[in-house]
Backbone bond lengths (Angstrom), bond angles and torsions (degrees), N, CA, C in turn:
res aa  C-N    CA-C-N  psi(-1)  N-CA   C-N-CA  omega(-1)  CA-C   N-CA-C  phi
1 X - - - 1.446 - - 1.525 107.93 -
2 X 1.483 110.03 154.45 1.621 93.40 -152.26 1.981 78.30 -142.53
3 X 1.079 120.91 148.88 1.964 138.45 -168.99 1.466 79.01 -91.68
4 X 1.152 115.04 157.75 1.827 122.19 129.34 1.643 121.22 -96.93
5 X 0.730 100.69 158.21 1.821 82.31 177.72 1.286 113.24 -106.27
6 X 1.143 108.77 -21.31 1.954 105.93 172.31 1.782 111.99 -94.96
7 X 0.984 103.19 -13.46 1.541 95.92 161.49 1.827 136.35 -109.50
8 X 1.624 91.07 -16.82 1.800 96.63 -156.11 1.144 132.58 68.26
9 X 1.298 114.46 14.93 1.687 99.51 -161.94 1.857 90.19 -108.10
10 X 0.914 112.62 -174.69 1.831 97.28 -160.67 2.096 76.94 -126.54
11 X 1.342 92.33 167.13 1.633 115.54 172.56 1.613 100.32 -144.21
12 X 1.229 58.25 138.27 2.361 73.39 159.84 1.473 114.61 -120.66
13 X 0.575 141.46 121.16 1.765 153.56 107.29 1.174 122.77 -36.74
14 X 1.265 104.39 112.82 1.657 135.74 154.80 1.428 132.01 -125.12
15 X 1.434 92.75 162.96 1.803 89.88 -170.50 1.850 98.03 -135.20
16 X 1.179 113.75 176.64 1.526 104.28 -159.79 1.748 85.53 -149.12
17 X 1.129 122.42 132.02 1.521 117.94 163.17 1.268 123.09 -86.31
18 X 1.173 125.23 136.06 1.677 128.06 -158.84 1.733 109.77 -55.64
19 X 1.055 105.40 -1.14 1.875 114.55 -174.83 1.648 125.02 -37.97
20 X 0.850 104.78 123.75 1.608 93.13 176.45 1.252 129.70 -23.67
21 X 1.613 116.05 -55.13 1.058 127.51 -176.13 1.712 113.73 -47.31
22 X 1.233 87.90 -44.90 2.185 112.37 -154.69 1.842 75.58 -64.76
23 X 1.598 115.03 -43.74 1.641 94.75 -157.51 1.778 101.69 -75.97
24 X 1.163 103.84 -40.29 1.849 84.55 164.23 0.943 145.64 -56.40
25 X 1.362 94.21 -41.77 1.884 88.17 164.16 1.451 124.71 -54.47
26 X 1.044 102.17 -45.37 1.349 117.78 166.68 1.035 110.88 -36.10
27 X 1.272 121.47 -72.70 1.650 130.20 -173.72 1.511 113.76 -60.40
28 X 1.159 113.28 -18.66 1.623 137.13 -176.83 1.761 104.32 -78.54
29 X 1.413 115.36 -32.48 1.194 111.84 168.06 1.010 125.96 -66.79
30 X 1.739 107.38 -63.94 1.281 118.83 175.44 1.503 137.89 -45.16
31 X 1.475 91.66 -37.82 1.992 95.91 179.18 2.085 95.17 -74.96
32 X 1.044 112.59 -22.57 1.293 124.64 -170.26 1.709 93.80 -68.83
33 X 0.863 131.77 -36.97 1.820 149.06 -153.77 1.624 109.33 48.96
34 X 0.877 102.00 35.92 1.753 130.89 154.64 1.568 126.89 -51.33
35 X 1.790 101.26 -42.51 1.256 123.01 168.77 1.403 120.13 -121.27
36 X 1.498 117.98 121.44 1.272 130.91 152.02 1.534 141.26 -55.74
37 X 1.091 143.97 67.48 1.592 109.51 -172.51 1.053 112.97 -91.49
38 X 1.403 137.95 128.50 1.232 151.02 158.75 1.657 134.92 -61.90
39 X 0.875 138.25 95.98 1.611 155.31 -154.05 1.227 120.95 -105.32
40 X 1.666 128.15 74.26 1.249 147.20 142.52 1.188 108.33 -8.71
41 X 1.504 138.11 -66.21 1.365 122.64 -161.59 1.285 109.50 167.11
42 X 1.359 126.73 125.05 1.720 122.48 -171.89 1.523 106.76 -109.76
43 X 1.025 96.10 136.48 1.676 131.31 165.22 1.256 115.30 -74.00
44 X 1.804 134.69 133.98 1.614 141.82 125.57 1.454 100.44 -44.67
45 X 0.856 114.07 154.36 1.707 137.62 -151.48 1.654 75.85 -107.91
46 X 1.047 139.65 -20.34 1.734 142.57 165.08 1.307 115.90 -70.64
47 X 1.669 109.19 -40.21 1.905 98.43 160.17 1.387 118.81 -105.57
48 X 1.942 109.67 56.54 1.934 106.85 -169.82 1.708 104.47 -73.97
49 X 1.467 93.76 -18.06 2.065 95.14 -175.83 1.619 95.73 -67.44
50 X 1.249 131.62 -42.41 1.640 130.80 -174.24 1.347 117.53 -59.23
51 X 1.711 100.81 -54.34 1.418 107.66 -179.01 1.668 122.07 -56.49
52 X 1.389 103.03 -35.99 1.676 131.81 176.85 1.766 108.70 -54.58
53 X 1.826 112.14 -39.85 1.337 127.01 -164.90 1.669 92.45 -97.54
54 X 1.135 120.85 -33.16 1.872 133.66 -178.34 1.757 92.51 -59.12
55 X 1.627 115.52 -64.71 1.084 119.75 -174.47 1.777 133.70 -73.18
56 X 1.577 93.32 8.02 1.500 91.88 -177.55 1.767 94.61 -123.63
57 X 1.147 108.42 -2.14 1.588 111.16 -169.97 1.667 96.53 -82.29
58 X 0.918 137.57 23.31 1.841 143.59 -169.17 1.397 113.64 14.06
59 X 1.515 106.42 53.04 1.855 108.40 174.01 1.764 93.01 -127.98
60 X 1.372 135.85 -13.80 1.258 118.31 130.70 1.476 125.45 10.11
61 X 1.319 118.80 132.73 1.651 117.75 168.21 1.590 115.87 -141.43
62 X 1.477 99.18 1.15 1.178 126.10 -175.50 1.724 143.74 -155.52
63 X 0.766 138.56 -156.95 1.944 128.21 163.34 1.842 75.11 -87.07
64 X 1.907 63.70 156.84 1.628 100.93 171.53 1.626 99.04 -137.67
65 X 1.297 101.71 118.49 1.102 152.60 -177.46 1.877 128.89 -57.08
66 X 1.499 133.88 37.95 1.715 124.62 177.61 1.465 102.31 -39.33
67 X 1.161 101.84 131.45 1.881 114.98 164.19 1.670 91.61 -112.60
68 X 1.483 107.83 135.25 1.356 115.72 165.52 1.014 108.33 -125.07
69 X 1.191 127.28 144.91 1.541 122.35 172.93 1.446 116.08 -124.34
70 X 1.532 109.82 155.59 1.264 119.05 -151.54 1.250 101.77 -96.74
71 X 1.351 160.39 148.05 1.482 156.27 -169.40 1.523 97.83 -131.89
């Protein structure tokens, strides 16, 4: 868990290992509606430098989103 210092408000950080297990559960939430993800705004994998400058500019309210598409 990590302070900010200009706000106080606390963050956590976590990390998840790609494991089978971690992705079921995962998936175990979601069909459950247990988990939310929230989606700021998606990117073409053609504007990833924007989305990259969108996501460091702190007006974000959510994930930001690469769509790639498969041809």
């Amino acid at each position: 868990m990590l302070w900010t210092s200009k706000s106080g408000k606390r963050v956590i950080c976590a990390l998840a290992s790609e494991s089978g297990d971690n992705l079921y559960f995962i998936k175990g939430l979601i069909e459950a509606g247990k988990y939310k993800s929230i989606v700021d705004q998606c990117f073409p994998m053609e504007r990833a430098a924007e989305a990259h400058r969108y996501a460091e500019s702190g007006r974000k309210k959510g994930n930001v989103v690469i769509t790639i598409v498969h041809v």
